[in-house]
KEDREN-934851 format. One line per field, with one value per residue (C-alpha): x, y, z; residue in one letter. Coordinates in pm, 1 decimal, decimal comma. Each point is the difference from the previous one (the first is absolute). Layout:
// residues N
px: [X/...]
py: [Y/...]
pz: [Z/...]
code: [A/...]
END
This chain:
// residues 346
px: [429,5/137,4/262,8/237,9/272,2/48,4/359,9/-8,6/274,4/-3,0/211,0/-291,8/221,5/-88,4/-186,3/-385,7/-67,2/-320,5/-182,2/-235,6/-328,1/-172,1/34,4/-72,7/293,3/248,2/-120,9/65,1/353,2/120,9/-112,2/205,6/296,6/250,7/387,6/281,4/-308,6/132,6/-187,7/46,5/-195,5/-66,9/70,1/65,4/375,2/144,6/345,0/232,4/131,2/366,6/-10,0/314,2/23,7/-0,3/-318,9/-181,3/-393,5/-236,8/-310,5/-255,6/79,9/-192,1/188,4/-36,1/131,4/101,2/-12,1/46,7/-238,6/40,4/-316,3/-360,7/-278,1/-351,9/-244,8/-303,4/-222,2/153,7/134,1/270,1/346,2/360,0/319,1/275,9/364,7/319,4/53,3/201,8/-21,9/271,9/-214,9/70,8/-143,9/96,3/256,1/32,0/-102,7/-183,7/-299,4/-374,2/-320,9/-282,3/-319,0/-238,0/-201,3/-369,7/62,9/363,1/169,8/269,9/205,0/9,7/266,6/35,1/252,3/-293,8/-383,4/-189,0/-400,0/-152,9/123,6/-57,1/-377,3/3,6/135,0/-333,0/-220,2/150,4/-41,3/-326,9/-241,2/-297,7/196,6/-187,3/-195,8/-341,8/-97,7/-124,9/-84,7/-108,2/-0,4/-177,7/-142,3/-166,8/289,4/282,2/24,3/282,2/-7,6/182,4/100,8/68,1/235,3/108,3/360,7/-97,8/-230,8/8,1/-113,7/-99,4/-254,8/-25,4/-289,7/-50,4/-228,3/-145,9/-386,6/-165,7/-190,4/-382,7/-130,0/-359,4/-261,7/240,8/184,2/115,8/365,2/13,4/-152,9/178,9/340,4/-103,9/-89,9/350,2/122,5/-198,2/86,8/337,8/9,7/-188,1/277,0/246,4/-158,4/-67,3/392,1/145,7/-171,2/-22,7/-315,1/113,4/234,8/-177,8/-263,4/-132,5/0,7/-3,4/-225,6/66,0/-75,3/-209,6/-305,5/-208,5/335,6/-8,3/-361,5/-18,6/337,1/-132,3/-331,7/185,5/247,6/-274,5/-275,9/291,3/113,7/-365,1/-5,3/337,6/-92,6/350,6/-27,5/307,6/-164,0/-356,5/183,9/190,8/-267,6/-42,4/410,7/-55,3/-49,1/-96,2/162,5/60,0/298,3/89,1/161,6/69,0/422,4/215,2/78,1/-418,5/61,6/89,3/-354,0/-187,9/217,2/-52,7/-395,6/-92,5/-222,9/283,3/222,3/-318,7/-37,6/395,3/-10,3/130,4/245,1/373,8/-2,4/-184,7/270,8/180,7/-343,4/-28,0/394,2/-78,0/-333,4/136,7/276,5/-210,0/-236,8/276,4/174,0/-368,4/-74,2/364,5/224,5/295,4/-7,3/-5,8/354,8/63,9/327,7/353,5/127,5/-284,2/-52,2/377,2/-23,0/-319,5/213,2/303,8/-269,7/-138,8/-332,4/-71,7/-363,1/-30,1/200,4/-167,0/204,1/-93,2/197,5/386,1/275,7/132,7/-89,5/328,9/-37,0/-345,4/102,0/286,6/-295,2/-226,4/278,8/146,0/-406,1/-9,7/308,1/-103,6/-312,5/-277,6/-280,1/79,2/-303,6/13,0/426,5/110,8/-369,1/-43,3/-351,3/-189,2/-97,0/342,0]
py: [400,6/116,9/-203,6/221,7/-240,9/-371,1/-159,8/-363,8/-237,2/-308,6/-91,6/128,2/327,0/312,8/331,6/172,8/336,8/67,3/290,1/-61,8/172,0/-38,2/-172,6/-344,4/12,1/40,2/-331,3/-172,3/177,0/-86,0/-396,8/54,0/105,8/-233,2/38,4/5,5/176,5/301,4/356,6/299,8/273,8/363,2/107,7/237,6/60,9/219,2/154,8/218,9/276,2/210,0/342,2/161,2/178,3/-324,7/20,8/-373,6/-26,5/-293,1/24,2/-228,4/-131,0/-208,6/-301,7/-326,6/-267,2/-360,1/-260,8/-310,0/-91,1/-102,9/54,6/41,5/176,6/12,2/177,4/-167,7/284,0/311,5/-217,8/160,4/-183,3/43,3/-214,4/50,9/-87,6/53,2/259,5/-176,9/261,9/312,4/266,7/367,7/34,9/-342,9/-213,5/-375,0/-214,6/249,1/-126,0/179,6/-54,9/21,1/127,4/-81,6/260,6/-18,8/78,6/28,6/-270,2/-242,9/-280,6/-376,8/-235,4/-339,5/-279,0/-201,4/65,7/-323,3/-21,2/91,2/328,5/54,1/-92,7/242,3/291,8/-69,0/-50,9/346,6/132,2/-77,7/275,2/-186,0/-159,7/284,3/-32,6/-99,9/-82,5/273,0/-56,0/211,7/-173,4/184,3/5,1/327,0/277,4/-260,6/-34,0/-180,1/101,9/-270,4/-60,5/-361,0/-64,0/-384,1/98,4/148,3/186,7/392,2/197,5/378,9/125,7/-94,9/197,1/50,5/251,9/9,0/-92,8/167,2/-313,4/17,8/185,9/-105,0/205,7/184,8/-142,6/334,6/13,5/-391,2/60,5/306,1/-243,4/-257,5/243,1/148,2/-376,4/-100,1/350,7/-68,4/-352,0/152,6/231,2/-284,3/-202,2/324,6/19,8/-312,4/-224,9/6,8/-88,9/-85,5/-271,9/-150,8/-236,5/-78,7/226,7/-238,4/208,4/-218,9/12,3/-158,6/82,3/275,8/277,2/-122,1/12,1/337,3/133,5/-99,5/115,1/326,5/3,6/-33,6/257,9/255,3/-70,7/41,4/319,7/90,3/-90,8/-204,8/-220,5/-178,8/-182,0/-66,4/-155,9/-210,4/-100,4/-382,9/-39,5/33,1/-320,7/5,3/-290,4/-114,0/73,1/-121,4/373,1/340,1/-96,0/-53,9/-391,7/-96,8/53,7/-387,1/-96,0/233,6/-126,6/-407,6/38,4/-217,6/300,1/221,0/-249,9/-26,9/364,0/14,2/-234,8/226,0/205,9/-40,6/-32,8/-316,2/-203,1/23,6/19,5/-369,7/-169,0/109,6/-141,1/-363,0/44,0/1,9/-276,1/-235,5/60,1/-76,8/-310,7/-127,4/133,8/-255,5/199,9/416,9/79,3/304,2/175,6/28,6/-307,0/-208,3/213,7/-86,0/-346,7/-29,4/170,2/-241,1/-299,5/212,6/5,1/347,6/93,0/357,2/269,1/239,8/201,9/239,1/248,6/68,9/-128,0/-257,3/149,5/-63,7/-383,1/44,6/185,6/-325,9/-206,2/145,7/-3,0/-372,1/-47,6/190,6/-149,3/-370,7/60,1/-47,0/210,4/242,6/246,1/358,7/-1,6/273,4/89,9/26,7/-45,6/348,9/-189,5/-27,0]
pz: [-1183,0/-328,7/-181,0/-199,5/-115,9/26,5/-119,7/119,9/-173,5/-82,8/331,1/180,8/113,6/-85,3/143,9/-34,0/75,4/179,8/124,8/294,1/-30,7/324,7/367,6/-64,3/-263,2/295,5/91,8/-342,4/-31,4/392,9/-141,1/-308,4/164,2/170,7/187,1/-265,3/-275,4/-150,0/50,4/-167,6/80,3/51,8/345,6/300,2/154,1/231,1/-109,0/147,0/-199,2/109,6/-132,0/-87,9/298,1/204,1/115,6/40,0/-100,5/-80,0/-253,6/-142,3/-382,1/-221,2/-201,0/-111,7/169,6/-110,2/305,8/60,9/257,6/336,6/183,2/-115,3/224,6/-29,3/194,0/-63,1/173,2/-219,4/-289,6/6,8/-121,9/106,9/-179,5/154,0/-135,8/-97,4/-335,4/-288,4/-256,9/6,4/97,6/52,1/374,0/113,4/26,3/-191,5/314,7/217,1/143,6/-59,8/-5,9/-246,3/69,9/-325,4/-98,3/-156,7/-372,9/-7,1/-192,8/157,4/-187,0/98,6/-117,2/112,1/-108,3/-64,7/-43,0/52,6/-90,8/300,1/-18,3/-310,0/40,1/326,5/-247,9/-263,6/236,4/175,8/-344,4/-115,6/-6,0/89,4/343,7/220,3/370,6/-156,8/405,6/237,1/316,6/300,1/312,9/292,8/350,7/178,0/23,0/-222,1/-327,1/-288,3/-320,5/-167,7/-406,8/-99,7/-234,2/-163,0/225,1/281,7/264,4/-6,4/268,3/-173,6/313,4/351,9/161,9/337,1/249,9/282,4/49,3/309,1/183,9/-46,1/322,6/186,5/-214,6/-252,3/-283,0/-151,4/49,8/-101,4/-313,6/-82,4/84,2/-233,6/-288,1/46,7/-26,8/-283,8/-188,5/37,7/-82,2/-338,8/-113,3/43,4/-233,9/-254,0/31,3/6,6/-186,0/-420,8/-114,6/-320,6/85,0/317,2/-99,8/397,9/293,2/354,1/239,7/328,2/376,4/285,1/94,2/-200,7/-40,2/-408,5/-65,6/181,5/-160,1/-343,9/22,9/152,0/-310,5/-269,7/130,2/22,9/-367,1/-131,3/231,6/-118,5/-352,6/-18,2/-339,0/74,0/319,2/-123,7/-341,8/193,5/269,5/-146,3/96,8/343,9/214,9/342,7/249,1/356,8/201,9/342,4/19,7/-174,4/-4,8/-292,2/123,4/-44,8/-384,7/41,7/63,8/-257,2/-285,4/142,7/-12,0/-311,4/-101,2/-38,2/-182,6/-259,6/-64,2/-7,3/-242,0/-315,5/186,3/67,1/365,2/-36,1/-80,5/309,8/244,1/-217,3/51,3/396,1/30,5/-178,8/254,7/267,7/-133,0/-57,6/334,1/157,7/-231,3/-142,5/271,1/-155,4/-304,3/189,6/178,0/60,2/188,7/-169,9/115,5/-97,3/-342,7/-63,5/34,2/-239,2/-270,8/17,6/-40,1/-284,6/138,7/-32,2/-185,7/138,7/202,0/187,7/292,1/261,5/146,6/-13,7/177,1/-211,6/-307,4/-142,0/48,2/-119,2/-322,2/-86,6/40,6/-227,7/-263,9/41,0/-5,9/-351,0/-88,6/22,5/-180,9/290,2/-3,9/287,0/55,0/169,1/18,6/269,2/61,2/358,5/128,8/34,8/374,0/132,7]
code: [X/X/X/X/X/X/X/X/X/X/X/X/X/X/X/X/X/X/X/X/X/X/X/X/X/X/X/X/X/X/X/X/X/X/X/X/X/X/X/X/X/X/X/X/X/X/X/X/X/X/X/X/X/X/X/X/X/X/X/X/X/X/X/X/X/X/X/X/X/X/X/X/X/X/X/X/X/X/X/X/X/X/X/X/X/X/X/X/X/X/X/X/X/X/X/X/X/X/X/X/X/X/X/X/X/X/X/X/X/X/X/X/X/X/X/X/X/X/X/X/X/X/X/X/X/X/X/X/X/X/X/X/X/X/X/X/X/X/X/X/X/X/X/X/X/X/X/X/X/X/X/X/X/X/X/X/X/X/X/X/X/X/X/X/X/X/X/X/X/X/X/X/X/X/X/X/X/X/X/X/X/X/X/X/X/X/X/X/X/X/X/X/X/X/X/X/X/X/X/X/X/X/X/X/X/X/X/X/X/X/X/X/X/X/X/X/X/X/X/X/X/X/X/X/X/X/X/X/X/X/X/X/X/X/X/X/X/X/X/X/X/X/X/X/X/X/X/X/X/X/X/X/X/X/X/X/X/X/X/X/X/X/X/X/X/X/X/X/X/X/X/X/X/X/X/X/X/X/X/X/X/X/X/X/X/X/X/X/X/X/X/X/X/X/X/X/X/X/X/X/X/X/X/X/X/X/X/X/X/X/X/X/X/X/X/X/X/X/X/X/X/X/X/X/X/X/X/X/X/X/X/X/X/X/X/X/X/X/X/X/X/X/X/X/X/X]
END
């Protein structure tokens, strides 16, 4: 995320102007944006045009757009963002009042203006900002004919490859056409992570499965770079780790990033944080169960005792309630942890 203008008075009102750079910004804007916020940007309408003859036609125009906004929509597979609301700006294609919605685009600026800016946002915009706040996390978790390329980032889980084909079953005295499958698996399971995954930013590469599939993928991955006389893979051959998964599907990322050998080597990059506030979680709701609620209703009444040490949330549907929280948390000066974050589990 690029910040191109920030005018924040002393009231706490005031506007930024942002331009999102890449997917997981759509997930930092959609938790920046609340109803009654203020949008303005570039956008899509259909118009209809009379000639002079009479004759009625529609086309496509491009204008900007002020809105106030109504409802927010975020599709967490795609991260892709919609705003729709109600324009409140004259405009030359539509009317003060008409309803439209927004879809953000990747490196096309928008506008934000609230009535007030509290700290939590704020922090979410620097930490949106900040060049170094990159997935530092890879992880590939596999089984025989699946595979989930995954990027972890300190906000969020990204899904860039999902690999899947077909293994012929080993046949009584020939294993041809089930090694030829798994060579086609492992080859393509290679490419995604020549095209996917920057070697310059991620510090470890999570290689996990059950059984042998990682040893053999590996040892598969690294005789073809040394036969392919790919650099890039035998520089980077000391980032990968190899660890045990119950299966080859996105959901057993849980378990590799729990083992206690995982949080160690993770120790330096920016996924650990969270990986940490989850495991505590867990810990205390095992050993100091008093002291771990979880559930709106429970987390609500925690916060009016002012007894809140650390927010985590997972999932979506009361995000809005979730996103008051986190700001009467800020507000009243407790130490709230991973605001708006949902788990990468849920």
């Amino acid at each position: 995320m690029k910040l191109l203008h920030k005018d924040i008075e002393k009231d706490n009102a005031g506007q930024v102007t942002l331009v999102p750079e890449e997917a997981e910004d759509m997930w930092h804007t959609y938790n920046l944006l609340q109803v009654g916020d203020s949008l303005r940007a570039s956008t899509i309408r259909k118009v209809q045009t009379e000639s002079p003859t009479g004759s009625v036609g529609s086309s496509r125009v491009r204008t900007t757009l002020t809105l106030c906004v109504e409802t927010i929509d975020f599709d967490t597979q795609a991260c892709q963002l919609r705003v729709k609301g109600t324009n409140i700006e004259e405009n030359q294609y539509v009317k003060m009042g008409a309803y439209h919605t927004i879809e953000l685009e990747l490196n096309r600026k928008f506008t934000l203006a609230k009535k007030n800016w509290d700290s939590v946002v704020l922090d979410r915009i620097d930490q949106a900002c900040d060049p170094t706040q990159r997935a530092d996390v890879a992880a590939v978790v596999m089984q025989e004919g699946l595979a989930n390329l995954v990027l972890v980032t300190p906000a969020m889980t990204l899904l860039r490859a999902k690999v899947e084909v077909t293994i012929p079953r080993k046949r009584k005295g020939s294993c041809t056409q089930h090694d030829k499958g798994l060579e086609k698996f492992y080859e393509a399971v290679m490419q995604a992570i020549l095209r996917h995954i920057n070697f310059d930013v991620v510090k470890c590469i999570l290689v996990a499965s059950p059984g042998y599939v990682k040893d053999q993928f590996t040892t598969y991955l690294f005789n073809e770079a040394v036969r392919q006389d790919n650099k890039i893979l035998q520089e980077n051959r000391p980032k990968f780790m190899l660890v045990h998964s119950s299966s080859g599907h996105k959901y057993s990322l849980k378990e590799v990033l729990s083992d206690p050998t995982v949080t160690n080597r993770l120790s330096d990059t920016k996924a650990a944080g969270e990986v940490k506030a989850l495991e505590d979680f867990y810990k205390m709701l095992q050993h100091e169960p008093d002291r771990a609620f979880y559930g709106l209703a429970h987390v609500e009444k925690a916060a009016e005792a002012l007894a809140v040490d650390t927010l985590l949330t997972s999932g979506y549907p009361h995000q809005e309630s979730l996103r008051s929280l986190g700001g009467q948390c800020e507000r009243q000066w407790w130490h709230c942890q991973n605001i708006l974050k949902p788990s990468r589990f849920g």
